[in-house]
N, C-alpha and C positions, 0 to 999 in steps of 0.2 A: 842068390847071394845071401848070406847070414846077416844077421843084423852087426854082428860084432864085423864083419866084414866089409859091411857099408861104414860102420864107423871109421874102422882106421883110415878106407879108404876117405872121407870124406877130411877128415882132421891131416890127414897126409897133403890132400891138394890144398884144405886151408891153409895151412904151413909155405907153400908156396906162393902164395898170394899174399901174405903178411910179410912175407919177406923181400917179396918182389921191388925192383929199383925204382924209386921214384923219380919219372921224367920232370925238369923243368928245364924250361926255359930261360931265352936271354931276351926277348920280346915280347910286344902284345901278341903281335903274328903268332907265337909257338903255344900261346893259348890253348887254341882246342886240339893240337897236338898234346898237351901234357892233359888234357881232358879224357881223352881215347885213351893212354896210356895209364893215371894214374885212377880211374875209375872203376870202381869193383863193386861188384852187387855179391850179397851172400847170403844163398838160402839152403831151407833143408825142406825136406817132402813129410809128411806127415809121421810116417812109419820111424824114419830117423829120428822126429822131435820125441816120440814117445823113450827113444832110446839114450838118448843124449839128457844131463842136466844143466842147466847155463851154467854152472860153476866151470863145468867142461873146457867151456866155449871162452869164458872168460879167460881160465888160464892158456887158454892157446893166443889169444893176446898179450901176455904178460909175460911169455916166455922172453 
């Protein structure tokens, strides 16, 4: 896979993840239900960070 390859790929799944619905609840109980749901880790591997500049990564939040 290309690097430009890995990129869109990656900015494409980020995109889905930024936009993702965020679960809450109507109790304490649905706590770590909206915990499992609304929690997201976001990394890159090395080869992509060479590839990408935060400006990047910034505006795919800001969209």
């Amino acid at each position: 896979m290309t690097n430009q390859m890995n990129k869109e790929y990656y900015f494409k799944h980020l995109e889905a993840v930024i936009t993702d619905i965020i679960s809450i609840g109507n109790s304490e109980q649905d706590l770590n239900e909206e915990t499992i749901n609304n929690m997201w880790r976001i990394s890159l591997d090395l080869e992509l960070v060479k590839t990408i500049k935060l400006v990047t990564i910034e505006n795919s939040f800001l969209k």
